[in-house]
C-alpha positions as CSV (number, residue, x, y, z in Angstrom):
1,X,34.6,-14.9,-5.6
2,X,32.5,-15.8,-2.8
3,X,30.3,-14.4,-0.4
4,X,29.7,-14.6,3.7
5,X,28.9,-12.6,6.5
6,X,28.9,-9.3,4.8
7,X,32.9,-10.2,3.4
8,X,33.4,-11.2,0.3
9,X,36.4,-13.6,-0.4
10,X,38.6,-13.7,-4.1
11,X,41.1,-16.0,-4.9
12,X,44.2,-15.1,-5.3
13,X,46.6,-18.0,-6.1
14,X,48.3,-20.5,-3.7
15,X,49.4,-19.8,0.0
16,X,51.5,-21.8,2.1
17,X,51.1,-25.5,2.0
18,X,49.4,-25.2,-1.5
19,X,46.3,-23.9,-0.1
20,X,44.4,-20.9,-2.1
21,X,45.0,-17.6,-0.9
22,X,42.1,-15.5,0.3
23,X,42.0,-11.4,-0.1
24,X,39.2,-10.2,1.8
25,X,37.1,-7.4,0.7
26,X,34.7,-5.4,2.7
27,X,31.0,-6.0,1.7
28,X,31.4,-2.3,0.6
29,X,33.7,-3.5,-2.3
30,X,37.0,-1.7,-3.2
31,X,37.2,1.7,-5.2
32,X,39.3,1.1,-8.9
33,X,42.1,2.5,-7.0
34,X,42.3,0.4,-4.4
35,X,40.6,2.4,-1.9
36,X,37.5,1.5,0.1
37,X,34.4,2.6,-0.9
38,X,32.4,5.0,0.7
39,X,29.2,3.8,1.5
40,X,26.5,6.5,2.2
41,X,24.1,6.3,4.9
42,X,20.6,7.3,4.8
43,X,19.4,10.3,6.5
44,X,17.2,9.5,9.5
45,X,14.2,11.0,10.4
46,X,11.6,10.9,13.6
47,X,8.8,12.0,13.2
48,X,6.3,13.0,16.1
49,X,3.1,12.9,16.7
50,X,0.2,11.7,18.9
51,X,-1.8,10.3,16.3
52,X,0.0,6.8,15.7
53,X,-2.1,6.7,11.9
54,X,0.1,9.5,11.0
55,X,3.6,8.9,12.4
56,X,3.2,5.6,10.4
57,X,2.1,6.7,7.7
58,X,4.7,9.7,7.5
59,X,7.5,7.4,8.6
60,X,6.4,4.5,5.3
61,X,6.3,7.9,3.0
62,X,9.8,8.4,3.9
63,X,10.9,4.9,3.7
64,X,9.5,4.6,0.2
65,X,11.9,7.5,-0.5
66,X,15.3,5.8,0.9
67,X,15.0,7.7,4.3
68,X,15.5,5.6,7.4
69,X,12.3,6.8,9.2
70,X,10.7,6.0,12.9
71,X,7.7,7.6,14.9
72,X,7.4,8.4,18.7
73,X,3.5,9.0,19.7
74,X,4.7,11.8,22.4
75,X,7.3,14.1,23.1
76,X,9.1,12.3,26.4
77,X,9.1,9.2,23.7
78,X,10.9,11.9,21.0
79,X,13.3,12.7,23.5
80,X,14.2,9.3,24.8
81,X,14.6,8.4,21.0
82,X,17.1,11.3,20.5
83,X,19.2,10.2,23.6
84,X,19.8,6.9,21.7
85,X,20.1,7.5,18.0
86,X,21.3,10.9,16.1
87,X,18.4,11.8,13.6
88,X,19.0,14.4,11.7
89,X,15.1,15.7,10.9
90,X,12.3,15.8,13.2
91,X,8.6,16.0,11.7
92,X,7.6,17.6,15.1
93,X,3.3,17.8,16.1
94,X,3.0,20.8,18.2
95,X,-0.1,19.5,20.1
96,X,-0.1,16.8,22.2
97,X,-1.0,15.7,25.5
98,X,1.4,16.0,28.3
99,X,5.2,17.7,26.6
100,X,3.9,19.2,23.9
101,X,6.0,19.9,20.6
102,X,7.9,23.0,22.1
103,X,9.0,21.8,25.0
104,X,9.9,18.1,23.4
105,X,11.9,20.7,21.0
106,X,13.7,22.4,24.0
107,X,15.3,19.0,25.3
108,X,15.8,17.4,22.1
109,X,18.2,20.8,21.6
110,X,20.2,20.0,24.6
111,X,20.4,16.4,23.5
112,X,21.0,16.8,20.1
113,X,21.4,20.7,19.4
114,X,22.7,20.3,15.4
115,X,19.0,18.5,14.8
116,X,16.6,20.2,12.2
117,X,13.1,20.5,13.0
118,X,9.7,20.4,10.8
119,X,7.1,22.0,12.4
120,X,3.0,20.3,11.3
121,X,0.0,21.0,13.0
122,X,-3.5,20.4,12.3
123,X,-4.9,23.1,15.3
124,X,-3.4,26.2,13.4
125,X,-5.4,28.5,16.0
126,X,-4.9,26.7,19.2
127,X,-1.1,26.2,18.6
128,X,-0.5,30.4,17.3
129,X,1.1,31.1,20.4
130,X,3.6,28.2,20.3
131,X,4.2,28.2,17.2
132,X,5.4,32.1,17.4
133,X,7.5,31.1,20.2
134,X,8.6,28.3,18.6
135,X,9.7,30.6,15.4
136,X,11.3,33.1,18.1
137,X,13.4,30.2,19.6
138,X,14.8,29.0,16.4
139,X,12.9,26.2,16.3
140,X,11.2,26.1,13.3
141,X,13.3,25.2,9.9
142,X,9.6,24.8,8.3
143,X,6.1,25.0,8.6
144,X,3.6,21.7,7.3
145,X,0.0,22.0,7.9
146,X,-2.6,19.1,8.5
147,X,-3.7,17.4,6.4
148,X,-0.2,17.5,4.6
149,X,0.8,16.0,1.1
150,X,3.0,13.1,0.8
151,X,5.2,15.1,-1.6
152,X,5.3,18.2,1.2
153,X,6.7,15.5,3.5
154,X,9.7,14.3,0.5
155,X,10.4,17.6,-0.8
156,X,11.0,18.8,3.4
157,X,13.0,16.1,4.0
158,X,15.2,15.9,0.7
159,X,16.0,19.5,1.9
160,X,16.9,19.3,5.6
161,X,17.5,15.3,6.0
């Protein structure tokens, strides 16, 4: 059997003119019954926040963990990322400059409207009032508050990812 290009190639006797016979088989391989196999993609994540040190460091926590993980630093960056790829979980800051994390949430919905979002904030007080709005909209699936635990982050995403 070899390999190239993501195929792989068996032998499979002589063709015409004597030459060996190739079956191709899809880098995914071929179930015992013949049937392709499945291959299961990983759930992707954006997570977004102003502070670059933590949408880095959330997004390598994830990775660790078989998530497919990326950061925006600012909510017309989330959105722009949502136009392009379907994530299934957003880690979503509530306070940043400019679109904060409710209104990144509102366009993200009309982009993407099946997305799950995680709600973290550090600035529990100053973001009350969004974040009550935020529940009232439907917009929070969870609550994490700054400083999180790496293990707060994997258990949220195992669950909505």
């Amino acid at each position: 059997m070899t390999q190239a290009n993501n195929i792989s190639s068996i032998e499979c006797g002589l063709g015409p003119g004597g030459t060996p016979a190739r079956a191709s088989l899809f880098a995914s391989g071929i179930a015992s019954e013949g049937r392709p196999k499945t291959q299961r993609t990983k759930p992707s994540i954006l997570i977004v926040d102003d502070e670059e040190a933590v949408g880095l460091g959330m997004s390598e926590i994830l990775k660790d963990e078989g998530f497919e993980a990326a950061y925006a630093l600012n909510g017309t960056d989330a959105v722009e990322a949502m136009r392009t790829k379907p994530y299934s979980l957003i880690f979503m800051d509530m306070i940043m400059p400019g679109m904060n994390g409710l209104e990144a949430y509102r366009e993200i919905k009309k982009v993407r409207p099946q997305t799950r979002v995680i709600l973290f904030t550090g600035f529990f007080r100053d973001a009350e009032e969004v974040i009550m709005q935020g529940i009232k909209e439907g917009m929070i699936d969870e609550f994490i508050r700054k400083p999180y635990f790496a293990d707060e982050i994997i258990r949220s995403a195992k669950k909505y990812a």
